[in-house]
MARVEXKE-504342 format. One line per 10 residues: number of its first residue (from 1); for each residue x, y, z of N, C-alpha, C. Coordinates in Angstrom, 3 decimals, decimal comma, m for minus. Last residue first. Layout:
N
NUM = X Y Z X Y Z X Y Z  ...
This chain:
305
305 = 51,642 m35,210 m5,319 50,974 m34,252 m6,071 50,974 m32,922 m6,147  54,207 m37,317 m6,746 53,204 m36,885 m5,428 52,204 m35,706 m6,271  55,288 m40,898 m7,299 54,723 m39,556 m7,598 54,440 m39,002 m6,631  57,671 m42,994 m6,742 56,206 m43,043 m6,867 56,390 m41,068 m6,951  60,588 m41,900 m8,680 60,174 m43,155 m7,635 58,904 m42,635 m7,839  62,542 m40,544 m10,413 61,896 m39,909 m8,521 61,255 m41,150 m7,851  64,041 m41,457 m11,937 64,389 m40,598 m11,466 63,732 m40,072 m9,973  62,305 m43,319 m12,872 63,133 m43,789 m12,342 64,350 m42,785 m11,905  59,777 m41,708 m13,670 59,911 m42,902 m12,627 60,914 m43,278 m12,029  60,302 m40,209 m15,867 60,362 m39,683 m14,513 59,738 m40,982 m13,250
295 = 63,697 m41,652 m17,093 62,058 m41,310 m17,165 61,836 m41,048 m15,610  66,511 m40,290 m18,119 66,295 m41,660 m17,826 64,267 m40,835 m17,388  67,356 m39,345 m21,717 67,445 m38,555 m19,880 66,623 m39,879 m19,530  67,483 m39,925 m24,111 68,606 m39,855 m23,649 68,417 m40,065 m22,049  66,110 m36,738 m25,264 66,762 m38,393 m25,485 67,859 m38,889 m24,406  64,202 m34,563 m22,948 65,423 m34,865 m24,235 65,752 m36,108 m24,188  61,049 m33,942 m22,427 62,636 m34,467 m22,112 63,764 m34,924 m23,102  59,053 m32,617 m22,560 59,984 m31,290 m23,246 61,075 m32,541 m22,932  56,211 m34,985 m24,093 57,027 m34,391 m22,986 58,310 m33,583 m23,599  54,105 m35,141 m25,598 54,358 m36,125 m25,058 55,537 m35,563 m23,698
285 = 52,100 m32,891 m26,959 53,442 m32,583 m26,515 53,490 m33,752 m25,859  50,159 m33,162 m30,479 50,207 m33,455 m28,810 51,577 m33,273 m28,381  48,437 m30,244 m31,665 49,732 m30,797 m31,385 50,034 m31,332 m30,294  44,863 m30,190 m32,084 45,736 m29,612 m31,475 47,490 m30,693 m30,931  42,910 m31,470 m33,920 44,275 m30,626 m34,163 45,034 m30,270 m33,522  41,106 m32,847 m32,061 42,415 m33,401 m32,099 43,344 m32,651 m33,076  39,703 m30,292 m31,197 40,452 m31,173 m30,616 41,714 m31,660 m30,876  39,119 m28,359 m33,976 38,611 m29,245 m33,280 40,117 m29,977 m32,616  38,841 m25,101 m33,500 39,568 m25,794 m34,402 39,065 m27,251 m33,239  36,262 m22,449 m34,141 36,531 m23,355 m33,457 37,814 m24,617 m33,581
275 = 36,551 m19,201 m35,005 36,145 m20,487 m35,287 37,027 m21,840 m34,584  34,810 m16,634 m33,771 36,307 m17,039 m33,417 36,043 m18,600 m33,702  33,064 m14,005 m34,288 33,042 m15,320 m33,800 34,352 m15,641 m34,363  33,491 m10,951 m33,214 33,847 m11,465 m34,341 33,484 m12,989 m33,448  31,294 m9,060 m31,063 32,783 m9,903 m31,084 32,372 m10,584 m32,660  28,720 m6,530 m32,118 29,026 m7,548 m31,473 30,434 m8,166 m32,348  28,318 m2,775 m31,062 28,654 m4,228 m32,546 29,615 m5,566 m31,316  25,394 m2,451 m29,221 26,664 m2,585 m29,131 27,177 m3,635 m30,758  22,500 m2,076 m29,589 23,288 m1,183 m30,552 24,998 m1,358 m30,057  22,293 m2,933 m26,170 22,018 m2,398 m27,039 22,417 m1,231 m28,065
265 = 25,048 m4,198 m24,463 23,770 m3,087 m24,148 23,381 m3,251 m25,661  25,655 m7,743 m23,648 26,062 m6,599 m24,318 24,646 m5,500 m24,509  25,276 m9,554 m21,028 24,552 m8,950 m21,900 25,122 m8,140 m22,335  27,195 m11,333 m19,259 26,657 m10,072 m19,215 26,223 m9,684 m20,821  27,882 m14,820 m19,357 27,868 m13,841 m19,950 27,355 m12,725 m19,573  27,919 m16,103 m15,837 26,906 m16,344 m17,409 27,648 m14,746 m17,845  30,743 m17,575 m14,705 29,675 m16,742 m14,278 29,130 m16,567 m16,234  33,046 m20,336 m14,974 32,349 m19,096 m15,443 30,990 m19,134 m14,720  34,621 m21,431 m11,759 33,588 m21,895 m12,885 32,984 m20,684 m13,533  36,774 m24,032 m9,864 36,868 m22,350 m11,068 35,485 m22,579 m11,689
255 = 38,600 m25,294 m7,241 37,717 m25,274 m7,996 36,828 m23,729 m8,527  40,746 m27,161 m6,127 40,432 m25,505 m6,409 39,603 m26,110 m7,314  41,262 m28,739 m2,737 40,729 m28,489 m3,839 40,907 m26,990 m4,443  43,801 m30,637 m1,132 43,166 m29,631 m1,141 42,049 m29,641 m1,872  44,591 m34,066 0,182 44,883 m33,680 m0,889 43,649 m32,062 m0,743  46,596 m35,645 2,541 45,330 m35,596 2,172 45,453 m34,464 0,633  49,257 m37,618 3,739 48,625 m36,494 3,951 47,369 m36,507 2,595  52,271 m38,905 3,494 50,915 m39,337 4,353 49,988 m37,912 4,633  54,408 m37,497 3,390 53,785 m38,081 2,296 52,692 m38,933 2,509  55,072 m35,757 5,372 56,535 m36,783 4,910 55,324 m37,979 3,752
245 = 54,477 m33,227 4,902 53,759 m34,219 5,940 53,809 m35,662 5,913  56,018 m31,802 3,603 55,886 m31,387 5,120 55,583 m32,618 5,903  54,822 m33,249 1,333 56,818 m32,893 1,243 56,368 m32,637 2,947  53,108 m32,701 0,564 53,153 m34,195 0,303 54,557 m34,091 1,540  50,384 m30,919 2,501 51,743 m30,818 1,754 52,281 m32,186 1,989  47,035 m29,369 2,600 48,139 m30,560 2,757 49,372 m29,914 1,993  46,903 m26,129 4,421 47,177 m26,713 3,161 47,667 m28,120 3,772  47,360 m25,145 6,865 46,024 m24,909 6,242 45,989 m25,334 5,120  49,260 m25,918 7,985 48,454 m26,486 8,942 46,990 m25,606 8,184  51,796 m25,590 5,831 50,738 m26,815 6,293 49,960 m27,276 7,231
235 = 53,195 m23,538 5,206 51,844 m23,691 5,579 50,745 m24,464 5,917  55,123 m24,605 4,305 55,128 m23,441 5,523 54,214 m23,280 6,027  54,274 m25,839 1,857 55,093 m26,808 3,814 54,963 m25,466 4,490  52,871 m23,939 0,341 52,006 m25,270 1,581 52,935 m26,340 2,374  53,134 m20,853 0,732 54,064 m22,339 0,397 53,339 m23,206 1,477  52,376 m18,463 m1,481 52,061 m19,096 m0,241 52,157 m20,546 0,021  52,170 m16,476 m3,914 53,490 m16,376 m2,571 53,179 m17,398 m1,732  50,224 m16,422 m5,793 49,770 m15,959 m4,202 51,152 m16,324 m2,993  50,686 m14,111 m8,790 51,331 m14,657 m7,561 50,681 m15,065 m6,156  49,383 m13,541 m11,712 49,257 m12,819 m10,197 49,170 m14,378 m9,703
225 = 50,282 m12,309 m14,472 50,190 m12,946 m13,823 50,263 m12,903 m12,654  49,710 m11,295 m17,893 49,408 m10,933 m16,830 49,282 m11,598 m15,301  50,892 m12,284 m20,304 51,536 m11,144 m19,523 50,934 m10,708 m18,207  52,131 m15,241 m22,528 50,704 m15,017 m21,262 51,617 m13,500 m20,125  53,384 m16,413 m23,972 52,839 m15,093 m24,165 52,137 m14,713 m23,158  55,167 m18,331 m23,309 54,239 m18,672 m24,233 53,274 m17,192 m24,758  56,722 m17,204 m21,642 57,397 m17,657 m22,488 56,030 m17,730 m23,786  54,845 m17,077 m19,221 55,570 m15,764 m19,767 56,285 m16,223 m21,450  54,935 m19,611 m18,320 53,775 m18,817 m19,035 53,998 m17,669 m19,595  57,463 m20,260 m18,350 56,720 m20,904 m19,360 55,521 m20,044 m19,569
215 = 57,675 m18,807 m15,797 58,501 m18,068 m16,463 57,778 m19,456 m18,083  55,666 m19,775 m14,221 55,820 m17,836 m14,555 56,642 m17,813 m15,663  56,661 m22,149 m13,380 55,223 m21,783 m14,289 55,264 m20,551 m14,540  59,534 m21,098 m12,214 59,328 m21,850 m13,324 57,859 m21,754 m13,977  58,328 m20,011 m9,576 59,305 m18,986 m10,906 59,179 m19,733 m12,380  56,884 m22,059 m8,419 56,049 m20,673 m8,917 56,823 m20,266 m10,154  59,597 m23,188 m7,562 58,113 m24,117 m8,516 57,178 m22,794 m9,697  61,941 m23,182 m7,213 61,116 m22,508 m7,324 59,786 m22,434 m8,064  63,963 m25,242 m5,734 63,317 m25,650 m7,024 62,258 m23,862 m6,495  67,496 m26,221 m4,794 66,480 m25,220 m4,293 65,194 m25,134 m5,527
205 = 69,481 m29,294 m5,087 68,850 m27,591 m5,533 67,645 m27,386 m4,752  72,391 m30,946 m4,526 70,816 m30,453 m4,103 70,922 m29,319 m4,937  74,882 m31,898 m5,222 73,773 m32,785 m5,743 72,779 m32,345 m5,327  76,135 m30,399 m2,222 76,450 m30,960 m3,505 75,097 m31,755 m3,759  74,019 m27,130 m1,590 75,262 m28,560 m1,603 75,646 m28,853 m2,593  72,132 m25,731 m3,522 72,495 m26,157 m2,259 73,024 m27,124 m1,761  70,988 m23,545 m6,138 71,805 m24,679 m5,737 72,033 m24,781 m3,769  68,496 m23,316 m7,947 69,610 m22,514 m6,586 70,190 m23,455 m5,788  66,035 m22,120 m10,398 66,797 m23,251 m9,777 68,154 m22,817 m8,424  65,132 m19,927 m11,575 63,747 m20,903 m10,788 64,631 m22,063 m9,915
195 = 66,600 m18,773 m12,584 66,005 m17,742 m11,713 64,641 m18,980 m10,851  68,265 m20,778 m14,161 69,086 m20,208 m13,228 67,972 m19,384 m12,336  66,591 m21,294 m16,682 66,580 m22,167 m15,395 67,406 m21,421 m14,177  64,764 m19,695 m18,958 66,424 m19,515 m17,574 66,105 m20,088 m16,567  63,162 m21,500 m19,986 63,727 m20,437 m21,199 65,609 m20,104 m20,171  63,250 m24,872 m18,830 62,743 m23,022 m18,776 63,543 m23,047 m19,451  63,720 m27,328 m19,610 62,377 m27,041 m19,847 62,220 m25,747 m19,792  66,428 m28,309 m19,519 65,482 m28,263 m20,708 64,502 m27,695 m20,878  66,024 m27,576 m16,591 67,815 m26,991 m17,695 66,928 m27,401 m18,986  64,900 m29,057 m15,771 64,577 m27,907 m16,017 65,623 m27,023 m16,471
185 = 66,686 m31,848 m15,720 65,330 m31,305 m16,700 65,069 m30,133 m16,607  68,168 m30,648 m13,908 69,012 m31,125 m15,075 67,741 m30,902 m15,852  66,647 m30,988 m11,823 67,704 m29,972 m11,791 67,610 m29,599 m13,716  66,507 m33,696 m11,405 65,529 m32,688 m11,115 65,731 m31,554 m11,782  69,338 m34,601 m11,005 68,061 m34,675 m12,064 67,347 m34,458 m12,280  69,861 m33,262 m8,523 70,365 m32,770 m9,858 70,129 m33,310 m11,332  67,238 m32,694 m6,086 68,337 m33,568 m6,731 68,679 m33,317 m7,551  65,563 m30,702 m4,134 65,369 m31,649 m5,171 66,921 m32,278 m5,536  63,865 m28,804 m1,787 64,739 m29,385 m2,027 64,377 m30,749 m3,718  61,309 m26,780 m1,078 61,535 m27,565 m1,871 62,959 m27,665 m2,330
175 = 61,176 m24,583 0,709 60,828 m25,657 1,393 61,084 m27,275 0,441  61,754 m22,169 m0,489 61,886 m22,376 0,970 61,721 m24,056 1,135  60,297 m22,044 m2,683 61,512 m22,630 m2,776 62,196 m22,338 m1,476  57,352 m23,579 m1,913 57,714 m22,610 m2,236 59,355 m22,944 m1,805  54,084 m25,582 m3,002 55,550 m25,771 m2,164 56,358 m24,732 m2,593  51,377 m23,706 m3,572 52,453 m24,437 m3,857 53,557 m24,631 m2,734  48,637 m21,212 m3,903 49,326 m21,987 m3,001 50,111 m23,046 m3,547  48,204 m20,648 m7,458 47,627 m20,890 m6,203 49,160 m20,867 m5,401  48,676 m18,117 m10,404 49,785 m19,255 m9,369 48,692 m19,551 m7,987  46,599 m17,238 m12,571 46,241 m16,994 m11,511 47,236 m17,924 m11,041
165 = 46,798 m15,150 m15,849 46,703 m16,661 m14,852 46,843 m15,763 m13,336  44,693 m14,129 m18,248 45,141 m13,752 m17,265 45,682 m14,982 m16,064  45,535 m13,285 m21,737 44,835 m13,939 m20,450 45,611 m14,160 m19,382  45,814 m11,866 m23,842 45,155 m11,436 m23,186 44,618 m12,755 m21,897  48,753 m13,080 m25,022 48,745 m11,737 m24,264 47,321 m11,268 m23,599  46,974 m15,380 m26,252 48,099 m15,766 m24,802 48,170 m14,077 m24,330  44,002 m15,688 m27,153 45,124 m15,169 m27,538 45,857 m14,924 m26,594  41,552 m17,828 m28,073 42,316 m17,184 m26,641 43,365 m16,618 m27,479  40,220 m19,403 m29,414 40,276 m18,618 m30,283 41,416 m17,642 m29,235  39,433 m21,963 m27,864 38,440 m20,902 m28,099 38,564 m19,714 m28,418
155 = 40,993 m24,218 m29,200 39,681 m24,458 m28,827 38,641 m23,278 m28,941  43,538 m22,800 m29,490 42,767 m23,590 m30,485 41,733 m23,783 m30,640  44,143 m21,473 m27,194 44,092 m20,977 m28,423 43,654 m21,673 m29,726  43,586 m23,247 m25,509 42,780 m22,670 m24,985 43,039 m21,684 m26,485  46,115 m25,174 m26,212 44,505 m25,709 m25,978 43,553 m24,620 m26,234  47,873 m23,161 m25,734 47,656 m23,460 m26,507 46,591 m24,257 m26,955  47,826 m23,052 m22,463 47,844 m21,892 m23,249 47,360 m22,710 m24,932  48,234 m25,382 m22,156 46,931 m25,319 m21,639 46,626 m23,876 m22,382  51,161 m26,415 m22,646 49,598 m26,776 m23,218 48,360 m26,574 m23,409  51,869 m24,511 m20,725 51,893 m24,217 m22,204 50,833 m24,863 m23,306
145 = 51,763 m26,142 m18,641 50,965 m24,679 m18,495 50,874 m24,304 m20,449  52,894 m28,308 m18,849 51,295 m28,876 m18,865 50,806 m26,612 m19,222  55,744 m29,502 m20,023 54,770 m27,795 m20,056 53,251 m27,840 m20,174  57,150 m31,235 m18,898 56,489 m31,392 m20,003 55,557 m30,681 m20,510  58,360 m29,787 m16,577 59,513 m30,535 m17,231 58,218 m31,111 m18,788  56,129 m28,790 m15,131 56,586 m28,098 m15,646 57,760 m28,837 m16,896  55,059 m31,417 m14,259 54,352 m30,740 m15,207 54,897 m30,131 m15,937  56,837 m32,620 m12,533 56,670 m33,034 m13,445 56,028 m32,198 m14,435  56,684 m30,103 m10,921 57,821 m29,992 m11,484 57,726 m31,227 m12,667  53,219 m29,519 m10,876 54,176 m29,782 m10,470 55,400 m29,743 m10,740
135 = 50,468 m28,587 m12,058 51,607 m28,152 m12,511 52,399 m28,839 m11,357  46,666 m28,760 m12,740 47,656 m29,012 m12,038 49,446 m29,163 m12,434  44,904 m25,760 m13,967 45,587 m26,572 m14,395 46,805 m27,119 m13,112  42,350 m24,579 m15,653 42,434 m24,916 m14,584 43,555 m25,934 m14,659  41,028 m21,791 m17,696 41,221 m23,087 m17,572 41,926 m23,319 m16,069  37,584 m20,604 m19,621 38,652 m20,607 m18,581 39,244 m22,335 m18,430  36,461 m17,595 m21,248 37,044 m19,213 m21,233 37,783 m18,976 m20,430  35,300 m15,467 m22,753 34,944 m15,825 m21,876 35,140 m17,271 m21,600  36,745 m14,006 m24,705 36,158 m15,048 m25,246 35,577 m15,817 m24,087  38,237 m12,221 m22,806 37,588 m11,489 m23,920 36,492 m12,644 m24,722
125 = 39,637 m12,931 m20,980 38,305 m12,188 m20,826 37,532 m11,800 m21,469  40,257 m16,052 m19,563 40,546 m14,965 m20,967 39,292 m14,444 m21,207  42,048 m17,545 m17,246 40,918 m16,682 m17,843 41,336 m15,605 m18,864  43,445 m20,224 m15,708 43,652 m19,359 m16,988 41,990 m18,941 m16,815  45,460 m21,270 m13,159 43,913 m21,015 m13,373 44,639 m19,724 m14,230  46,977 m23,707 m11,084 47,171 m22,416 m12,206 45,508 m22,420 m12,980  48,031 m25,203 m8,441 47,241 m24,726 m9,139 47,619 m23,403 m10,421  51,431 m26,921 m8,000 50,807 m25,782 m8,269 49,054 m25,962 m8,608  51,562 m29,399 m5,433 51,843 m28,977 m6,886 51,302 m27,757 m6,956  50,713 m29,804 m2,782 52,413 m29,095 m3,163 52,248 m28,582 m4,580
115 = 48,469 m31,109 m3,168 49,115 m30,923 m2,117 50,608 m31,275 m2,281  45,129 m31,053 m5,032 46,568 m30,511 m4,917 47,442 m30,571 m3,237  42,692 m31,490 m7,445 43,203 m31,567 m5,971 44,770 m31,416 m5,822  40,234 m29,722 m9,548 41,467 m30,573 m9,419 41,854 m30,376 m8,018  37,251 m28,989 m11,195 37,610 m29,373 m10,026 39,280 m29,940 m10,034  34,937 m26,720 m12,914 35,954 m27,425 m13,005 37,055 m27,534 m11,289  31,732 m26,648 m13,439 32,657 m26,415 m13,077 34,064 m26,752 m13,436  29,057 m25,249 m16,145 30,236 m26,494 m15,731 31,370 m25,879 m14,969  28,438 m23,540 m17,439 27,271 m24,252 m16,925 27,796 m25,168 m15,791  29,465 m21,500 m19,160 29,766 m21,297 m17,663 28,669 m22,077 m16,735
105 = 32,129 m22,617 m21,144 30,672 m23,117 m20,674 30,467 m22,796 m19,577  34,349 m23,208 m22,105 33,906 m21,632 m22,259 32,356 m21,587 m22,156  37,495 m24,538 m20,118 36,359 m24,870 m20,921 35,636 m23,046 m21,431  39,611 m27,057 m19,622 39,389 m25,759 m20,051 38,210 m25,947 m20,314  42,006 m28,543 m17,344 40,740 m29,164 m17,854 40,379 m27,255 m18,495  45,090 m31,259 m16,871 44,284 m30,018 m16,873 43,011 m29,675 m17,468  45,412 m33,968 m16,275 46,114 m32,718 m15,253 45,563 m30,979 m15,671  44,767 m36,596 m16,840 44,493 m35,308 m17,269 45,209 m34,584 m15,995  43,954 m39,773 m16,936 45,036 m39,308 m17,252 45,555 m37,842 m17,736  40,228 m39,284 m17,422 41,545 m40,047 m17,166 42,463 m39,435 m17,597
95 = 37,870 m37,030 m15,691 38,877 m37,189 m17,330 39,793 m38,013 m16,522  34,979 m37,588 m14,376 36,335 m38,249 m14,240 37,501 m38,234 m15,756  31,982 m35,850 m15,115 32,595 m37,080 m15,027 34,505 m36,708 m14,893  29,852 m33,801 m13,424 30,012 m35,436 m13,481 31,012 m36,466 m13,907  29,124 m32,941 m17,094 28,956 m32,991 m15,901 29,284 m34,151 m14,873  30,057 m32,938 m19,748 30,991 m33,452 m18,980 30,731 m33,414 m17,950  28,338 m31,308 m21,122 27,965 m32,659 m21,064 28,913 m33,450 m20,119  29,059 m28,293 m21,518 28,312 m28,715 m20,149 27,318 m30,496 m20,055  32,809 m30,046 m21,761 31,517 m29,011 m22,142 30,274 m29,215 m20,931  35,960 m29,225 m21,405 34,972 m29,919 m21,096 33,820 m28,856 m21,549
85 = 39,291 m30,541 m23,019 38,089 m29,318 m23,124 36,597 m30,668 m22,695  41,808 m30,970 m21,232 40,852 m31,845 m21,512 39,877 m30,690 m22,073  45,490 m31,766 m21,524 44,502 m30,885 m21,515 43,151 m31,381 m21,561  48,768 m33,574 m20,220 47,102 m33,718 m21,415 45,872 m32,470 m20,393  51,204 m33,740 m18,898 50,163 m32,277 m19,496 48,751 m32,622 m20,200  50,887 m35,259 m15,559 51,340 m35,293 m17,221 51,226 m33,693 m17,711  50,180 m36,311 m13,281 51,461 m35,504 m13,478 51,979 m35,878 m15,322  48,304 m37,336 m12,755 48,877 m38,217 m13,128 50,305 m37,462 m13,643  44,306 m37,475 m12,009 45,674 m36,669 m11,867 46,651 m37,534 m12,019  41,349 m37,289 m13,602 42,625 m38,325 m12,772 43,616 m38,223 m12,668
75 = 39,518 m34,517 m12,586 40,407 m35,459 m13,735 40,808 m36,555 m12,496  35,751 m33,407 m12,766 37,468 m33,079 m12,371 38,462 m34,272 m13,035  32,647 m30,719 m13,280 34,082 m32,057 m14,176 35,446 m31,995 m13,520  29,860 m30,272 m12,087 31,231 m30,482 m11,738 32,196 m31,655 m12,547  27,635 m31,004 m11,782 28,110 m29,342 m12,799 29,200 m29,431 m12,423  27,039 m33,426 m9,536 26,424 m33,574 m11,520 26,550 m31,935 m12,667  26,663 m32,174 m8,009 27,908 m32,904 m8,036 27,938 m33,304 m9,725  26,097 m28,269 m7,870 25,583 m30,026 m7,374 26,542 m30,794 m8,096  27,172 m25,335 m5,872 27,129 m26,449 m6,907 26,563 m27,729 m6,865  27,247 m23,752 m4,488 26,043 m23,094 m4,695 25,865 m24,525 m6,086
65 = 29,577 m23,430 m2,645 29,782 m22,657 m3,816 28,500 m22,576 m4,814  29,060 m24,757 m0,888 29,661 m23,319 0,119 29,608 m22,815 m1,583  28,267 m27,212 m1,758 27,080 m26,245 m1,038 27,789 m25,068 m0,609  30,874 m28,111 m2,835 29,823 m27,826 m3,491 28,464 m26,816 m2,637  32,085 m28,686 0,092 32,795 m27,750 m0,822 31,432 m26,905 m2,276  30,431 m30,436 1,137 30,998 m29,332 1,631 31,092 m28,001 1,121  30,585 m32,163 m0,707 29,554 m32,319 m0,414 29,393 m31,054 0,196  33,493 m33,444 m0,104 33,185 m32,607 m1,446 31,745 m32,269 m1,649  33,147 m34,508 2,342 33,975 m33,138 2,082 33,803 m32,349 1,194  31,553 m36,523 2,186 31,247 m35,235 2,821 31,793 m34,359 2,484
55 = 33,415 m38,313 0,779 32,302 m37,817 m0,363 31,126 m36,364 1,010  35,330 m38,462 2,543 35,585 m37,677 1,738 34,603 m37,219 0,432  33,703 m40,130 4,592 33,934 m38,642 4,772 34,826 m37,698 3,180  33,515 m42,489 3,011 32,030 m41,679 3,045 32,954 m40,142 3,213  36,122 m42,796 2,650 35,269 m42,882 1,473 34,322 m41,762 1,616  39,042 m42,222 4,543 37,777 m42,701 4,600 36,826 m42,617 3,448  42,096 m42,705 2,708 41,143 m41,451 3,580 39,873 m42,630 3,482  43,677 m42,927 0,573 43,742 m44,254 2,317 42,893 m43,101 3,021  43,875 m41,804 m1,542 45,331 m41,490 m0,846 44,950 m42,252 0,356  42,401 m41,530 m3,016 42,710 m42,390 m3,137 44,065 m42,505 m2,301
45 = 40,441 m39,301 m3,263 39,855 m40,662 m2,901 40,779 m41,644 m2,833  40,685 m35,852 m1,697 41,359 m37,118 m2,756 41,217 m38,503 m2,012  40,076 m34,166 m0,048 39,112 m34,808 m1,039 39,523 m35,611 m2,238  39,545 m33,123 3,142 40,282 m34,056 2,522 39,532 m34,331 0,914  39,564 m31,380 5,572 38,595 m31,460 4,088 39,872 m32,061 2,542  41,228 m32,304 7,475 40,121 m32,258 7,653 39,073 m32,515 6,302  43,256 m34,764 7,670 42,037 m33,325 8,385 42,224 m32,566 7,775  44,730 m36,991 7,131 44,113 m36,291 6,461 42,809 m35,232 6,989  45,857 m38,113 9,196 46,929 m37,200 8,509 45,744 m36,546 7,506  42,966 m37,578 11,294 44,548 m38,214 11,001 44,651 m37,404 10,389
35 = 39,578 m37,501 9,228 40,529 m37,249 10,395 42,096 m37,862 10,446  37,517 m35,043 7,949 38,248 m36,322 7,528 39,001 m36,497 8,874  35,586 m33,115 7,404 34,674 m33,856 8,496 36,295 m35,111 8,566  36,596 m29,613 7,353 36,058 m30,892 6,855 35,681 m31,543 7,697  37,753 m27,612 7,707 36,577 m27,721 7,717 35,422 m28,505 7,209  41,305 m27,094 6,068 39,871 m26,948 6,968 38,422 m26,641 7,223  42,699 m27,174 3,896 42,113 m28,153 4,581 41,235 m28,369 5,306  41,162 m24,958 2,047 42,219 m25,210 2,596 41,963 m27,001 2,764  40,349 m24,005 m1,746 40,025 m24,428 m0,606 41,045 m24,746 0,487  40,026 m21,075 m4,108 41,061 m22,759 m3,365 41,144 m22,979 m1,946
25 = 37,648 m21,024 m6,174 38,138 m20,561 m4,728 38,812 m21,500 m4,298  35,670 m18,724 m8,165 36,722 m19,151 m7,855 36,420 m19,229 m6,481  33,748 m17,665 m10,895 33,186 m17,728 m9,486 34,595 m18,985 m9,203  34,698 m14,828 m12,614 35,421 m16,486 m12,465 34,927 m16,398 m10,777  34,720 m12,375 m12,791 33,493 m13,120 m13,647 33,933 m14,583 m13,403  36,547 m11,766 m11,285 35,093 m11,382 m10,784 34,451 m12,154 m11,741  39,000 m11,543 m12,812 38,396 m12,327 m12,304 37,180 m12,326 m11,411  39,454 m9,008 m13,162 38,624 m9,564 m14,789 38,436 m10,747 m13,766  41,365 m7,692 m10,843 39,931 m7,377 m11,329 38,874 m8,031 m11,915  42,649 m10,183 m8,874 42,922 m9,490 m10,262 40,896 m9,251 m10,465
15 = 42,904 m11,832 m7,068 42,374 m10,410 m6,502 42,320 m10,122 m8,167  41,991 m15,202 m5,938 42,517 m14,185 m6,983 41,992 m12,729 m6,465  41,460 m16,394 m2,256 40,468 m16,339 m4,048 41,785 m15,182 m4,642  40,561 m19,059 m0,495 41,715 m18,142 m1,040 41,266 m17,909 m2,308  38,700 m19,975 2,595 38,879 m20,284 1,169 40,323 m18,974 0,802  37,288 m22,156 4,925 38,159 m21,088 4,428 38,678 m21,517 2,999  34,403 m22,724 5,392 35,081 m22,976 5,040 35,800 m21,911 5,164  32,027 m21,343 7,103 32,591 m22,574 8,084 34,238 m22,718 7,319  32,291 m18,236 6,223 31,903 m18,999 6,195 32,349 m20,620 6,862  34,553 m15,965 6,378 33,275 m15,537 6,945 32,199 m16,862 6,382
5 = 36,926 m16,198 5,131 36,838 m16,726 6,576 35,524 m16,979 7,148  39,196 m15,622 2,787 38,022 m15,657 3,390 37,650 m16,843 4,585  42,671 m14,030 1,446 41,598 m14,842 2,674 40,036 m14,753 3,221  43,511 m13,299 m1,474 42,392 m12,820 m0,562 42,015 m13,937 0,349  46,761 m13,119 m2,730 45,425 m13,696 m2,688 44,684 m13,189 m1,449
């Protein structure tokens, strides 16, 4: 990923070519107005941060990207997979119980907050759609990324070999320890748990958060995927991290939004329209856990993000 600097904010953007038409950028922590465990550009409302300063922060974030708060759709994060297709009526509002959001409206942003979980950001270049998706190890254990592949093939015709993801900043398997129930679900959930999992002691593993969404997105068809390597405990003095900052800490942003179509030249034969399948056709995945396995509550206790 690309470090930018040359504005108050710092930001991290995709290098992959086709993303130029994806006005992108995952924000750090810095250069906010928040203070304590949550400094600076804090923008999760619910983690015990100040109110006003975190409606500065995102106040911040929108004027460094040229947005008003009313072209912006983000969710209620909840470590599930539900997908959300937003249109440019969703300005403004709050999807409940969502972890990921798509859309092929380049009127509308799309917003999610993160500190450890993955970002993952889908573009498909050819139907001009994009998606945005929070992934954690809960995610991965109920394939929020696969969902989002398949959302995005229902909704706007996407075909998994042509789109392109983007891995943000994450807890990196340097820094992510887990337990052998931890473990044990992703023995269900990747195609080879052995290249995302690594044992350490007894009853620990090593979790490779990144390897696992690579290797579901790879699974589902998706071939083009670009890595930013960059682990927010190692990095946590420009990223929150739930895990570094023993779970008193503030939450990032990424936020993705199509750029308007380019005009096809004249006398070009125009794309086949690609018919729409509505919503609720699309197959709900409740979760990859097998019978049997105890729930992710009582395997990890409160959540993080």
């Amino acid at each position: 990923m690309k470090r930018n600097t040359d504005q108050a904010l710092v930001t991290y953007h995709f290098e992959h070519a086709s993303l130029a038409r994806v006005s992108h950028a995952v924000f750090t922590r810095l250069g906010g107005v928040s203070r304590g465990p949550f400094a600076s550009l804090n923008v999760g409302r619910s983690v015990g941060d100040d109110r006003a300063a975190v409606a500065e922060n995102h106040a911040r974030i929108y004027a460094y990207l040229g947005l008003s708060a009313d072209r912006v759709a983000t969710a209620s994060q909840v470590h599930g997979n539900r997908i959300a297709i937003v249109t440019n009526d969703d300005g403004g509002r709050i999807f409940p119980n969502t972890d990921g959001l798509v859309t092929n409206q380049p009127g509308i942003a799309l917003m999610l907050r993160f500190a450890d979980c993955q970002p993952v950001l889908l573009y498909d270049p050819v139907h001009h759609a994009l998606g945005l998706v929070h992934a954690g190890w809960r995610g991965v254990a109920q394939g929020a990324v696969r969902r989002a592949v398949e959302t995005m093939q229902h909704a706007f015709g996407s075909r998994p070999e042509e789109l392109i993801a983007g891995l943000g900043p994450a807890i990196g398997v340097c820094c992510y320890t887990v337990g052998h129930e931890v473990a044990a679900v992703m023995g269900y959930a990747l195609p080879d748990w052995s290249q995302a999992m690594h044992p350490e002691g007894n009853d620990k593993w090593r979790l490779d958060l990144s390897a696992a969404n690579a290797q579901q997105l790879t699974a589902a068809g998706v071939l083009q995927i670009e890595q930013a390597h960059l682990c927010t405990g190692c990095h946590h003095d420009e990223f929150f991290s739930h895990r570094a900052d023993h779970g008193h800490t503030g939450r990032f942003a990424v936020v993705a939004f199509l750029q308007d179509r380019v005009t096809p030249p004249q006398g070009a034969t125009p794309r086949r329209r690609v018919e729409r399948t509505a919503p609720d056709a699309i197959a709900e995945i409740t979760s990859l856990e097998p019978p049997g396995l105890p729930s992710f509550e009582e395997l990890m206790g409160a959540t993080s993000a």
